[in-house]
C-alpha positions as YAML, in Angstrom:
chain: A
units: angstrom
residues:
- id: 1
  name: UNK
  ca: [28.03, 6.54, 97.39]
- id: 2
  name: UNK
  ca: [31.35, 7.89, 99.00]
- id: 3
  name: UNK
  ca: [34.44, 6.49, 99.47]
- id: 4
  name: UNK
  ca: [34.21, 6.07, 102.95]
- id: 5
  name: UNK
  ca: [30.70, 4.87, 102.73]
- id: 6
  name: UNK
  ca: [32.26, 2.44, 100.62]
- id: 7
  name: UNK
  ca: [35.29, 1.56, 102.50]
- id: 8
  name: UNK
  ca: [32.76, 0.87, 105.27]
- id: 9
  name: UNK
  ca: [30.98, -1.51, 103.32]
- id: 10
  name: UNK
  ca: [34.12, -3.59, 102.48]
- id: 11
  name: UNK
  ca: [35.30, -3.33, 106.62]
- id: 12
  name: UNK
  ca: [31.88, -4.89, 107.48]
- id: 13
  name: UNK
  ca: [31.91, -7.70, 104.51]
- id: 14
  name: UNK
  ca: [36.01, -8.61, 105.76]
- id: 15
  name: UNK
  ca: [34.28, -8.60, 109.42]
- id: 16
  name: UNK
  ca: [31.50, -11.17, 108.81]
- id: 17
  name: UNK
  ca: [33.69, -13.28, 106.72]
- id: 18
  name: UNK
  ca: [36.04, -13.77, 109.52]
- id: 19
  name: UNK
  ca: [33.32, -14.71, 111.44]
- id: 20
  name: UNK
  ca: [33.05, -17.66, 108.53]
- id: 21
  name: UNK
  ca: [36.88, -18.68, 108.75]
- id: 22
  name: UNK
  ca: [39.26, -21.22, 110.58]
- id: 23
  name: UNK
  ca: [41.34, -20.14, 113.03]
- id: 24
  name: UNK
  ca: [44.03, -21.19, 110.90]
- id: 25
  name: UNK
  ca: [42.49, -18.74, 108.07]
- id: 26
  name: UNK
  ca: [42.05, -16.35, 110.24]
- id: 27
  name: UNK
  ca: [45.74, -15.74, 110.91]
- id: 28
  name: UNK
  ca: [46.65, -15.88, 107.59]
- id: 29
  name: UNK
  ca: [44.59, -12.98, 106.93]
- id: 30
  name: UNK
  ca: [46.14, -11.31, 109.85]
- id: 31
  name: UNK
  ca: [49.24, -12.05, 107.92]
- id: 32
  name: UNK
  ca: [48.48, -11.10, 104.57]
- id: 33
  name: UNK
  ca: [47.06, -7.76, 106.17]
- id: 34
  name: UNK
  ca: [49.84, -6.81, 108.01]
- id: 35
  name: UNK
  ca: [52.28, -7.86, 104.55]
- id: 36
  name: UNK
  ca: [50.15, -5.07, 103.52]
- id: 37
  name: UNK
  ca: [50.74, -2.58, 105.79]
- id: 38
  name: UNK
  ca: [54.42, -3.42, 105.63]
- id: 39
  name: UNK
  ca: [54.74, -3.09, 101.99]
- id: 40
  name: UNK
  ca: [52.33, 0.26, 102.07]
- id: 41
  name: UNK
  ca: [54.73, 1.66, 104.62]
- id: 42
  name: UNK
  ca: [58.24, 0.40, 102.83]
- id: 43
  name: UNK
  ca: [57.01, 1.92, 99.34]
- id: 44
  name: UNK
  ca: [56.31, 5.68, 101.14]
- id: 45
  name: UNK
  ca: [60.17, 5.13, 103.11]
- id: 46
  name: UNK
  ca: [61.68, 4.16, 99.22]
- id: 47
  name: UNK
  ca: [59.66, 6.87, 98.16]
- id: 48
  name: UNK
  ca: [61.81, 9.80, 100.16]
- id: 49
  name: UNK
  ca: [64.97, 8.29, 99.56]
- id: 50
  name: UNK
  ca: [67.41, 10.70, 98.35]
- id: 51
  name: UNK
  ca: [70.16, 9.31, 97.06]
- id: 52
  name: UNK
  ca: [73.40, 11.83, 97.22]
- id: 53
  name: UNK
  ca: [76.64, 10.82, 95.94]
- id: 54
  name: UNK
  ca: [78.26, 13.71, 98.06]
- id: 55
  name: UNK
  ca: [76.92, 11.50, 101.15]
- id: 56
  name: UNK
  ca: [77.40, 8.36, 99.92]
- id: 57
  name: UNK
  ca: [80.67, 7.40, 97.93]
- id: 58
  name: UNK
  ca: [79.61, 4.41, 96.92]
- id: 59
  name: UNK
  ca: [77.28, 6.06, 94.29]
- id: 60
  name: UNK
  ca: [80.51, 7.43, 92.68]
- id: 61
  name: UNK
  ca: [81.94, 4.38, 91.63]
- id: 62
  name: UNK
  ca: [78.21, 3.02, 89.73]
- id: 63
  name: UNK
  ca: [78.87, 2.55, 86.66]
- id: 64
  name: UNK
  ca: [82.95, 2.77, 86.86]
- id: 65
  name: UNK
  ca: [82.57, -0.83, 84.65]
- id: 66
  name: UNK
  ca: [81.17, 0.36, 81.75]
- id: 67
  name: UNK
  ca: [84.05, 2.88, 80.31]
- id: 68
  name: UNK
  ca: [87.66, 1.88, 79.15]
- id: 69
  name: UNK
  ca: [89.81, -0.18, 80.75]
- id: 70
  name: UNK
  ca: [87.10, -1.99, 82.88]
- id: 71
  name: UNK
  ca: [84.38, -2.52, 80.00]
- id: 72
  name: UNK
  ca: [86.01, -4.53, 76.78]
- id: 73
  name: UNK
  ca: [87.32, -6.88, 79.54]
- id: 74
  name: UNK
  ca: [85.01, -7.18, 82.11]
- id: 75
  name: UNK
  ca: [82.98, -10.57, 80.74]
- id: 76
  name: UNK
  ca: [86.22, -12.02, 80.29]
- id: 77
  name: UNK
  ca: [87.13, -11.30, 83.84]
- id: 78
  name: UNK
  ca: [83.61, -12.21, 85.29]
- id: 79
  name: UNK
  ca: [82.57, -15.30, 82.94]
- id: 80
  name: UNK
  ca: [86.04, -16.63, 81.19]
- id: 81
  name: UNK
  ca: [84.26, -15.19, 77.78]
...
């Protein structure tokens, strides 16, 4: 069986169970799907993403904490350590 035979399958089993559900659950799963296609969408935007420190200046001071003067004295600073 193909993937699209099987994708079929799994459309027509969601269908009929709707046809089972509250109104109530019924929105949810609206909800839940669309979370879906949100989070489907989001990850595929993260995933071209270029970060450029040329572009963005902020990504030149990452990390500025972690070498002399900043980093012997930086939990003292932050926590009172």
């Amino acid at each position: 069986m193909g993937l699209q035979a099987e994708t079929s399958i799994l459309k027509n089993r969601v269908v009929e169970n709707l046809g089972k559900l509250s109104k109530s659950d019924v929105q949810n799963v609206l909800s839940f799907s669309e979370y879906l296609l949100f989070k489907g969408s989001r990850k595929e935007l993260v995933n071209k993403v270029v970060l450029d420190p040329q572009k963005d200046p902020i990504l030149e001071i990452i990390g500025i904490g972690d070498v002399e003067p900043f980093a012997s004295k930086i939990d003292q600073e932050l926590y009172g350590v």
